[in-house]
C-alpha positions as CSV (number, residue, x, y, z in Angstrom):
1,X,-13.6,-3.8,-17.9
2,X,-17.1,-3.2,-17.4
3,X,-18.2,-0.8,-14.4
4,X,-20.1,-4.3,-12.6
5,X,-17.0,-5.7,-13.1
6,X,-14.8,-3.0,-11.6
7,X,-17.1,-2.4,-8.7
8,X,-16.4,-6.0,-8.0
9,X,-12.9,-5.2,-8.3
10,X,-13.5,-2.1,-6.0
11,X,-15.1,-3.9,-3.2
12,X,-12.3,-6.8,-3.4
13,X,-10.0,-3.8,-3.2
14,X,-11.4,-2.2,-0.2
15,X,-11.6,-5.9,1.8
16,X,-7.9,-6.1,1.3
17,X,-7.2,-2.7,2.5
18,X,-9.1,-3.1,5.7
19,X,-8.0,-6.6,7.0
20,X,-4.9,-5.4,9.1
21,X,-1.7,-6.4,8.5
22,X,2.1,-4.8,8.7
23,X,1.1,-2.2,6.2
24,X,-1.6,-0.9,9.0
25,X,0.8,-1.7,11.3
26,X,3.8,0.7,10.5
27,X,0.9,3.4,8.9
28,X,-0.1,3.6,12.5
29,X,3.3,3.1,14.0
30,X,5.0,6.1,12.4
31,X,1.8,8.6,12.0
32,X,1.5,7.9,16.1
33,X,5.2,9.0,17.0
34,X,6.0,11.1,13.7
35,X,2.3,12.4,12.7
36,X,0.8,12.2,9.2
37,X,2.6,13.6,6.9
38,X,5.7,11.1,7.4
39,X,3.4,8.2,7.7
40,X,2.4,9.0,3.9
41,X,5.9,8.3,3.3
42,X,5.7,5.6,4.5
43,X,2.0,5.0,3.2
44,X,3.3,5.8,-0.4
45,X,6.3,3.4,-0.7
46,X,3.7,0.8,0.5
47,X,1.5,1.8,-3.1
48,X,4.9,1.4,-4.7
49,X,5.5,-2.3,-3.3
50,X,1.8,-2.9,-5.1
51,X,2.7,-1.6,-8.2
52,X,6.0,-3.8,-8.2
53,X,3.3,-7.0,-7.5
54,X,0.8,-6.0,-10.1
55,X,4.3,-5.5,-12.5
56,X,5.0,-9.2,-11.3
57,X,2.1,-10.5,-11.9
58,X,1.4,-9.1,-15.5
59,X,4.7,-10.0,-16.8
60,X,3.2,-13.7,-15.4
61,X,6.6,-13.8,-12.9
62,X,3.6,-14.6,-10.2
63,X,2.7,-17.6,-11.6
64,X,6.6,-18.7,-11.1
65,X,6.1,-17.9,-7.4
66,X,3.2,-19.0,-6.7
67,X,4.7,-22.6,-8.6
68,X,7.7,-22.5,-6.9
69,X,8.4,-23.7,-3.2
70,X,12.1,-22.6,-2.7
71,X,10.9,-19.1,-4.4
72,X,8.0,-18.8,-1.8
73,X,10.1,-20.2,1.0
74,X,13.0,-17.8,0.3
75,X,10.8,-14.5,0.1
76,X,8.7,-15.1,2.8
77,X,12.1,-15.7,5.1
78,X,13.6,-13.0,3.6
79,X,9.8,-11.0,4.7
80,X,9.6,-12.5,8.3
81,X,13.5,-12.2,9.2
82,X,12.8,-8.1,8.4
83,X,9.4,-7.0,9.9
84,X,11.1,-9.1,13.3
85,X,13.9,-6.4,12.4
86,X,11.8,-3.5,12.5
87,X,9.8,-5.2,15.8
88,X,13.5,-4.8,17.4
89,X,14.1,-1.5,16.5
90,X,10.8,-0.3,17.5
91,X,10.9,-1.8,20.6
92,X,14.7,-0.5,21.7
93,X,13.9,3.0,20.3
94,X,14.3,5.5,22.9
95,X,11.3,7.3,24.7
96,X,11.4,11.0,23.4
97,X,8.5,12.6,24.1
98,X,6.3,13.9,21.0
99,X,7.2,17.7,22.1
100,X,11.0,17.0,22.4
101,X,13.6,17.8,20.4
102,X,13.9,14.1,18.8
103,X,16.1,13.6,15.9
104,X,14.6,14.2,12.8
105,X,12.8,11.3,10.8
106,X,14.3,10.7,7.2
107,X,11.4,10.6,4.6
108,X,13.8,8.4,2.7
109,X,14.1,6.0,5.3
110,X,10.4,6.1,6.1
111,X,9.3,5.1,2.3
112,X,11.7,2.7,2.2
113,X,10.5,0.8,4.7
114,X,6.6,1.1,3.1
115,X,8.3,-0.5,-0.2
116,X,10.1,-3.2,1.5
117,X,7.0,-4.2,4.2
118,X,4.9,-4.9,1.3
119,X,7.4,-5.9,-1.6
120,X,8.8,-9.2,0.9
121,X,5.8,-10.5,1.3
122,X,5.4,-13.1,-1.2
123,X,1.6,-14.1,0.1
124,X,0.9,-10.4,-1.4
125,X,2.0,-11.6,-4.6
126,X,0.4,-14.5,-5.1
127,X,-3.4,-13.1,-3.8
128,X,-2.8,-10.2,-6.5
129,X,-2.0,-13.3,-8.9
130,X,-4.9,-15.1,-7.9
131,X,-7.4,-11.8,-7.4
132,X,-6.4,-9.4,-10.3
133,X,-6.8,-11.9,-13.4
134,X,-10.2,-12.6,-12.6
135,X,-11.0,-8.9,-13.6
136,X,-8.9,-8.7,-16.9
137,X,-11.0,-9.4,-19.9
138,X,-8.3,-11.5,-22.7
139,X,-10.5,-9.4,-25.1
140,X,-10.0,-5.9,-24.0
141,X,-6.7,-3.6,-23.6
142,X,-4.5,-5.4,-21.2
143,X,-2.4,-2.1,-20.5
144,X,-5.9,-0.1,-19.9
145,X,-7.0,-2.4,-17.8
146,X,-4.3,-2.9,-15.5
147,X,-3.7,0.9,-15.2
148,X,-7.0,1.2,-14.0
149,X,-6.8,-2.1,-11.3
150,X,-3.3,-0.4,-10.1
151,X,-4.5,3.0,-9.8
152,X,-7.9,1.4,-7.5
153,X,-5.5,-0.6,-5.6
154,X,-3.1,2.1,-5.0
155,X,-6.4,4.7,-4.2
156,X,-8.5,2.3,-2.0
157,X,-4.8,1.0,0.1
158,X,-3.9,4.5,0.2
159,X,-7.4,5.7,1.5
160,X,-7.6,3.3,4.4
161,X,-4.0,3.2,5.7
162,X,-3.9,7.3,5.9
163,X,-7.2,6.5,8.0
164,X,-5.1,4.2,10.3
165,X,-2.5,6.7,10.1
166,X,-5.2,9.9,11.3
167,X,-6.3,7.6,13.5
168,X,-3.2,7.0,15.5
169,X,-2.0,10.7,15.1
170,X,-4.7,11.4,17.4
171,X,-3.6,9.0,20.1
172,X,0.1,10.1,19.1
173,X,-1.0,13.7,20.9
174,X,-1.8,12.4,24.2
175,X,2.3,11.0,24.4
176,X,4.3,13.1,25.7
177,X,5.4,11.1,28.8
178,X,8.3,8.8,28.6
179,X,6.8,5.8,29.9
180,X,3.3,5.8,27.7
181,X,6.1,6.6,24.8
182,X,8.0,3.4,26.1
183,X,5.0,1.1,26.3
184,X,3.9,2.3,22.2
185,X,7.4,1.4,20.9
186,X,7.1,-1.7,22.8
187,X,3.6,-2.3,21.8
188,X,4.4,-1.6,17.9
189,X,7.8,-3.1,18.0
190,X,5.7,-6.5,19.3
191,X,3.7,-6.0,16.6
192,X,5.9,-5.9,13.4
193,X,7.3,-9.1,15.6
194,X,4.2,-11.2,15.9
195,X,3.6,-10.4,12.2
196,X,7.1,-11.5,11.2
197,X,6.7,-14.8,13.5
198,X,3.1,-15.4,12.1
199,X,4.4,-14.8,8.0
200,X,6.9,-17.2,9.3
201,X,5.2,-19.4,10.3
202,X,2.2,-19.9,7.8
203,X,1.4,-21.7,4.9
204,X,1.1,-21.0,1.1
205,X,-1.9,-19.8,-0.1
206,X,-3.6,-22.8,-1.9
């Protein structure tokens, strides 16, 4: 891979990162009521959902995907049914305030929510199908080459969601009253909702 070729890559890479979706949505989510350090749980098991998809995609199991409607049909259910989960759970969670005594989060839990968010989402898939084989030269070291597109993925996602994540940390401080705690989870929880419904809802990507 040439370097015009991977800055092409890189700015493709970035794009992606910044368009928001229900990876920004639970960075900012948990970094607001949990601050940063658990949202890079979270953050990191969403880099680990990409490296499953690039895995996918060079073993050419994207192409079966992206060929097959029942495939596509029954991950993106499977996707939609759990970020409406999460939108539930968010909204009914209680209002602690950030400087009470609230239960402590489990990293565990955290990054495997990141993982799942990003691994059931078959329209994920089949962009990185479409996107990342434009970059690979047939001529060159496949294995080099896709180390290097995982590890500018994985950089540039992990980049901008911890910048989502800062971002809302900052907010998080100002909530330490019940109701403004009540109206985030709400807010959030009808989030990962509307992102379910919408995943739902839309089309392949042609």
């Amino acid at each position: 891979m040439t370097l015009t070729v991977w800055l092409g890559f890189l700015v493709a890479s970035i794009l992606i990162a910044v368009t928001p979706g229900p990876g920004a949505v639970i960075s900012m989510s948990t970094g607001m009521r949990h601050g940063y350090w658990s949202a890079l749980t979270a953050i990191l098991g969403l880099q680990t959902a990409i490296l499953v998809h690039l895995l996918i995609v060079a073993l050419g199991l994207g192409a079966v995907l992206a060929a097959s409607e029942n495939a596509f049909l029954l991950v993106k259910f499977i996707g939609a049914a759990y970020l409406v989960w999460l939108g539930i759970q968010k909204w009914r969670a209680p209002a602690i305030p950030i400087d009470a005594k609230a239960p402590l989060v489990r990293r565990r839990g955290l990054f495997l929510q990141g993982v799942l968010v990003n691994l059931t989402n078959p329209k994920a898939i089949i962009f990185i199908a479409a996107l990342v084989p434009q970059f690979v030269d047939p001529a060159q070291a496949q294995v080099l080459q896709y180390l290097l597109i995982a590890t500018t993925l994985c950089l540039t996602d992990l980049a901008v969601m911890s910048g989502y994540a800062l971002a809302a940390v900052r907010l998080g401080r100002w909530l330490h009253d019940p109701v403004a705690i009540r109206r985030q989870n709400r807010f959030f929880g009808g989030l990962f909702v509307s992102a379910g419904v919408l995943l739902a809802v839309s089309s392949r990507p042609s």
